[in-house]
N, C-alpha and C positions, 0 to 999 in steps of 0.2 A: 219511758212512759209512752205509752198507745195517743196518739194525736185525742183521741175520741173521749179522753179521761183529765184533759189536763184543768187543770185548775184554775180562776182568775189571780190572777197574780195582786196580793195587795191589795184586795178589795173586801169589802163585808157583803155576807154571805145573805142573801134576803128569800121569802118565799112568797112576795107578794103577787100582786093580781094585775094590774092594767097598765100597759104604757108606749109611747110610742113616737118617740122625736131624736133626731139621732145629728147632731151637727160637731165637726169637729175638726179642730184648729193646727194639726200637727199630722205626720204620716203616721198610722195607726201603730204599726210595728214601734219605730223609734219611742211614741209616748209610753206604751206598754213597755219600753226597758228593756234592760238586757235579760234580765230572768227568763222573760215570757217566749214560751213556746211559739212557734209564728204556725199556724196549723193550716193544716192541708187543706187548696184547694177543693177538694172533692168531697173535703167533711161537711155534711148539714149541721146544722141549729138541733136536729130529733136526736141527731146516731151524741150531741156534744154533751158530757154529762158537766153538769156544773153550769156556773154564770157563765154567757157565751157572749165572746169578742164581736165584736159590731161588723168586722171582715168576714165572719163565720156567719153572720147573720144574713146579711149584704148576700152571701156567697147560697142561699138556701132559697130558689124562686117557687117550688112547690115541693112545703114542708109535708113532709105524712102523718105530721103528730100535731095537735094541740100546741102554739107555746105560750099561749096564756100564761101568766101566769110567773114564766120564766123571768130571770133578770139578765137585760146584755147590758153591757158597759163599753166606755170607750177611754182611754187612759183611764183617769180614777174615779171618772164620773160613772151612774149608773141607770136605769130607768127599771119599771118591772112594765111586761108587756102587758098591756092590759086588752081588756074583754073585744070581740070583733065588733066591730062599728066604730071603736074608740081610736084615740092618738093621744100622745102624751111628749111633755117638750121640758127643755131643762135650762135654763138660761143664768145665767152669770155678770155681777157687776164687780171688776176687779180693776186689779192696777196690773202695773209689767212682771210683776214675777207669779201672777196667779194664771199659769198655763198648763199646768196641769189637767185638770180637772176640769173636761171639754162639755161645751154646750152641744145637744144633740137633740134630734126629735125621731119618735119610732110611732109607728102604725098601725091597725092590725085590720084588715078588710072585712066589709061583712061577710066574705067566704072564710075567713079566717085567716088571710095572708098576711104576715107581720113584714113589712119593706121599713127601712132605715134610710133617712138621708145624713152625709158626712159634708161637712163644710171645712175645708181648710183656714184656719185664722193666717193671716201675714203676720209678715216678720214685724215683732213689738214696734211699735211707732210711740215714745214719750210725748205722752198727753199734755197741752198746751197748758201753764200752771192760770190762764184766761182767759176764756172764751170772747173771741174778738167781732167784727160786726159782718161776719162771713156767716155765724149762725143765723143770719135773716136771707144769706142769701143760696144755701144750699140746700138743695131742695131732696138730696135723697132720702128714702126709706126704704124697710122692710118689713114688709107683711106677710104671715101666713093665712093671712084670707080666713082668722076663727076671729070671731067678737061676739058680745055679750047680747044676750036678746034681753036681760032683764039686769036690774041692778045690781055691781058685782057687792053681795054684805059679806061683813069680814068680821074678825074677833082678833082680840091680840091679847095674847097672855104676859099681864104685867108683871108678875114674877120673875120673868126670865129678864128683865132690863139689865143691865150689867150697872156694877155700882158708880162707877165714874158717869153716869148718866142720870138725871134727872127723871123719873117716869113721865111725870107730867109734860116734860118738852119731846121726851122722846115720844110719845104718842100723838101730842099736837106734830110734829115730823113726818108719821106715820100717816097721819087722818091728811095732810097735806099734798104729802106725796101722792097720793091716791086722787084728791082733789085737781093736783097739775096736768095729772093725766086726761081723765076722766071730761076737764073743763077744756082741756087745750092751752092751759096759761101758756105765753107766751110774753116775747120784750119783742115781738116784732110789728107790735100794731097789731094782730089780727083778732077777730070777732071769734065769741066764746064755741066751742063745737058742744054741737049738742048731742050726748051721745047718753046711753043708757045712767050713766053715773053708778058712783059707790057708796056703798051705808055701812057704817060702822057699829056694829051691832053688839058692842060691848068687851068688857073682860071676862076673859074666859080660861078654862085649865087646859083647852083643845093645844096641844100640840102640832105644827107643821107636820108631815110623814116624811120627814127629812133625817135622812140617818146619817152621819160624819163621824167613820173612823181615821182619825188622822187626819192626811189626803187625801182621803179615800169618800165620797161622798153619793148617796143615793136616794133616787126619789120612788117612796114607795106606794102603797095601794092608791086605787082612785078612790078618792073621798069626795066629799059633800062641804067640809066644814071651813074651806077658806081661810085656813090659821097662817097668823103671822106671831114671830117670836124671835127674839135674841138667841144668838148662840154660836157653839162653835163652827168654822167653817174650816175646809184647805187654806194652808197657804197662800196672802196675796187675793182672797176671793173677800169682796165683802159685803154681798148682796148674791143670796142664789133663791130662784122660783123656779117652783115644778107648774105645770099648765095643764088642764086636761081639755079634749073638744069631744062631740060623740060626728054623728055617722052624716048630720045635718051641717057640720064643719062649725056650730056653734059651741061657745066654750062654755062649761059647765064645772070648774072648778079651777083651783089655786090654792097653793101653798105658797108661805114665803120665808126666809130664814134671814134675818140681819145679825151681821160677825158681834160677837161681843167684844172683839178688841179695842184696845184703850187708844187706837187710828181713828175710830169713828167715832166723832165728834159732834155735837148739835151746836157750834159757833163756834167758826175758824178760828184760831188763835192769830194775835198779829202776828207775832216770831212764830210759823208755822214749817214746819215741815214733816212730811208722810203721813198729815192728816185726811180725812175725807167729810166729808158735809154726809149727815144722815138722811137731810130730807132730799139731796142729789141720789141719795143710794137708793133711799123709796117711790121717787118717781122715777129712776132706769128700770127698778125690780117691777113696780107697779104698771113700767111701759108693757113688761114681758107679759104680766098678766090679761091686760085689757089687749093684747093681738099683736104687738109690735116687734120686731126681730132684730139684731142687730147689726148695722152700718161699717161699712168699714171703718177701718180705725184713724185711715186718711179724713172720714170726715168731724173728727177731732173736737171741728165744736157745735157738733149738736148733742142731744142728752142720750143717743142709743146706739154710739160705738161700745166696743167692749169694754172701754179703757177707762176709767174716772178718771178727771182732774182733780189733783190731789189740791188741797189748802184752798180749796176754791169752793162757792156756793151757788157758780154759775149754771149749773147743771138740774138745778131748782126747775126751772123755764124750759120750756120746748123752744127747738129752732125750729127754723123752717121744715126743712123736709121732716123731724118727731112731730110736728102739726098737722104736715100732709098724710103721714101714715094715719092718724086718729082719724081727721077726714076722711080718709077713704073706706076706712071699716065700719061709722058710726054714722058719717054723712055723707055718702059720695054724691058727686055731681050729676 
């Protein structure tokens, strides 16, 4: 087979419109498998037919064609490239075995230039089953420099709750998560951040534009409609959000997905194990959306390493440095 025809391996097949975030945790080859073709240096993004590998992408600095439009992928994760001015980002709240399926941000210039950034994740580091009093005292973060100029409103489709959950707690989790963020909560003493905030603007049939075959998962067209809903995710993933920003680097949409599996929990059990707290999951997913990126996994116990603390609900609260990220997007000095 011709390098210029090959296929994404394991992936679903999209024809959407906008996107542009590209980070990811693994050497691109190795995550793509043994299947996948490794294509040639010299091949563009235009001459590749099909969804195009994030190295094929990377590797294309003046495309001839349009790729709007297009979907690249990076292991199982996906984006579609959206419109010039735009960026779009894809972000992940998992435990140690959800590595597949890489967080990534892609871009497309107002000349049209779609550039992808790749971020290698470290080797798994087992999340602390407690977040200890180091969370008041580490100060890192990570910011993409997009936040909200207006209030982020959202809709959350209660149909999709899954049955081992209560609607009513799972949405009080949801409106929460969003509140943690948004307000700054905090166990470290510090004063409330004042940032645009979030409104919850009801139940709605609006679906996420999150599509999950398998492993294989993707974020599709830019939308307007900010849906959050239950459902299936990869493997080990149990919180994923897609982000859009336009050309002014403010963000102007969000999708969000929470796993339905019978792991995610609205109050730890005492004999717990390989549980996760859902309102920890919605304010790490809830961090992605209001600007926030993720931490290494060294810094363990703040709320915006990859990694959730499993049977724990410490992750409720901002540390240090998830306080100073919101600061500096919403309040800086």
């Amino acid at each position: 087979m011709d390098d210029t025809s090959s296929k994404r391996p394991r992936h679903i097949r999209r024809w959407l419109d906008p996107v542009l975030v590209v980070l990811v945790m693994w050497p691109v080859v190795q995550l793509m498998g043994a299947t996948a073709q490794s294509p040639s240096p010299q091949v563009d993004a235009c001459r590749w037919q099909g969804d195009i590998p994030i190295e094929v992408l990377q590797a294309t600095t003046d495309p001839s064609c349009s790729l709007v439009g297009r979907v690249v992928y990076a292991g199982n994760a996906a984006v579609t490239i959206p419109p010039a001015g735009m960026g779009v980002g894809a972000a992940a709240a998992r435990d140690k075995t959800g590595g597949d399926a890489l967080d990534f941000t892609v871009s497309t210039s107002l000349s049209g230039v779609v550039t992808a950034e790749v971020e290698e994740l470290e080797p798994v580091v087992a999340a602390r089953q407690q977040r200890n009093a180091d969370a008041c005292k580490d100060a890192q973060f990570n910011s993409g420099g997009h936040a909200w100029a207006a209030p982020l409103t959202w809709t959350f489709d209660a149909s999709s709750t899954p049955r081992h959950l209560n609607k009513s707690r799972a949405l009080r989790d949801l409106v929460a998560g969003a509140k943690n963020i948004a307000g700054g909560r905090n166990d470290c003493g510090l004063a409330r951040v004042s940032t645009v905030g979030s409104s919850y603007a009801g139940v709605s049939s609006t679906r996420p534009d999150i599509d999950v075959i398998g492993n294989n998962i993707t974020c599709g067209d830019y939308n307007t409609s900010n849906a959050v809903d239950f459902g299936a995710l990869p493997r080990g993933i149990y919180g994923w959000t897609c982000f859009w920003w336009d050309s002014t680097g403010q963000m102007v949409a969000a999708d969000m997905r929470v796993s339905n599996s019978p792991a995610v929990v609205t109050k730890v059990p005492h004999r717990c194990r390989s549980r996760f707290d859902l309102q920890a999951i919605a304010t790490h997913e809830w961090g992605h959306a209001f600007g926030l990126g993720h931490v290494s996994a060294a810094n363990r116990n703040l709320t915006m390493p990859p990694l959730l603390i499993s049977c724990s609900s410490d992750q409720r609260t901002l540390g240090l440095g998830d306080y100073k990220g919101i600061e500096a997007l919403y309040a800086p000095q």
